[in-house]
N, C-alpha and C positions, 0 to 999 in steps of 0.2 A: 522486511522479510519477504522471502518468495516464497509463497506456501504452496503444495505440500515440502514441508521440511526440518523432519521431527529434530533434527539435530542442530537445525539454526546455523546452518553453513552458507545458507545465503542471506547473511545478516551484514548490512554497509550500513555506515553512520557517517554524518555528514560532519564536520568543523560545526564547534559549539559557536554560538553569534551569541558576543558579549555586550551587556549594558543597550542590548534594544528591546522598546515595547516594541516594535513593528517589524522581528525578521526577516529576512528573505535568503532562501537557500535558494543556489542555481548548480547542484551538484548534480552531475551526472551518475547513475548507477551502469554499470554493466554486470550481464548476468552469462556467465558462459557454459553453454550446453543445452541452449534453451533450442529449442528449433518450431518451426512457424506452427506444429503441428501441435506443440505441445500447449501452446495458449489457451485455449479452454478445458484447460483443465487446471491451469494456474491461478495466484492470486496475489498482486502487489499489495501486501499490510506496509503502510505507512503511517507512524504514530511520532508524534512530539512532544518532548519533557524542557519542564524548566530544571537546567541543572544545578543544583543545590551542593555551595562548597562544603554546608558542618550539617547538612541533616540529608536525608533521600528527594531523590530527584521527585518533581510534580510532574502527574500527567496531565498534558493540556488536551490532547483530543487526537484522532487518528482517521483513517480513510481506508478503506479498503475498495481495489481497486480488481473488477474479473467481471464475470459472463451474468452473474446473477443466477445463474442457473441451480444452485444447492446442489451441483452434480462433478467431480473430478476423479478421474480412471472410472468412471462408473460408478462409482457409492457416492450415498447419498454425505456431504458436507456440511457443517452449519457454520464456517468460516467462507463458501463460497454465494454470501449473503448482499452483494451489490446492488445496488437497485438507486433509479432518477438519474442524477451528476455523474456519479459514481461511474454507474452502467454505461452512461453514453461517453464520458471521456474514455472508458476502457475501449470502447470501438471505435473509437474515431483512433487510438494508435495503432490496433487491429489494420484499421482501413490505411493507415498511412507507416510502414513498415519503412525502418531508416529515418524516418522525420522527425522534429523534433515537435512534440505537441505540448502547449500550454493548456491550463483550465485552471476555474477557480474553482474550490469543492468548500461546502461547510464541515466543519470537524466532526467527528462523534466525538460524543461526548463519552462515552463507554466503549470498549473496543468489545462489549458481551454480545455475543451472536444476534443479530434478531432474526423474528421467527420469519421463517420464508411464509 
């Protein structure tokens, strides 16, 4: 998701990756209407589930990806919560607009706000 976005319209989902322990997605997202100005005030949530055919899918863990700053259009947020990895691969695509940038990030384990 690209938050802010109470209606979940910027929601993509990648091709489910079958019969592996060691995934890897190389999907592109594109987000249209975004404009350079509007980044710090946004936030790429990124989260991955084991899909499950006869019971509910498992959460494995998630990322969330912005400024760190707990601030978007001005009010204060507790989804704009980044911070370490997080924080610095968000700038580093900041700094490099058009590029395509890698990084390796550790999961949360809860996607529950932490405290600024």
């Amino acid at each position: 998701y690209l938050l802010p976005d109470d209606d979940k319209a910027t929601k993509h989902k990648t091709a489910v990756v079958k019969k592996s322990v060691n995934p890897q997605w190389n999907h592109p997202f594109i987000f249209s209407g975004l404009y350079p100005q509007d980044i710090k005030n946004v936030c790429l949530e990124l989260t991955i589930w084991d899909k499950e055919a006869f019971s509910s899918n498992i959460f494995l863990g998630g990322v969330r990806l912005n400024s760190g700053s707990g601030v978007s259009h001005g009010k204060n947020v507790d989804w704009m919560d980044s911070r370490g990895e997080e924080q610095r691969l968000w700038q580093r695509m900041i700094d490099s607009p058009g590029a395509s940038i890698e990084g390796i990030l550790m999961l949360r384990s809860s996607m529950a706000k932490w405290k600024l």
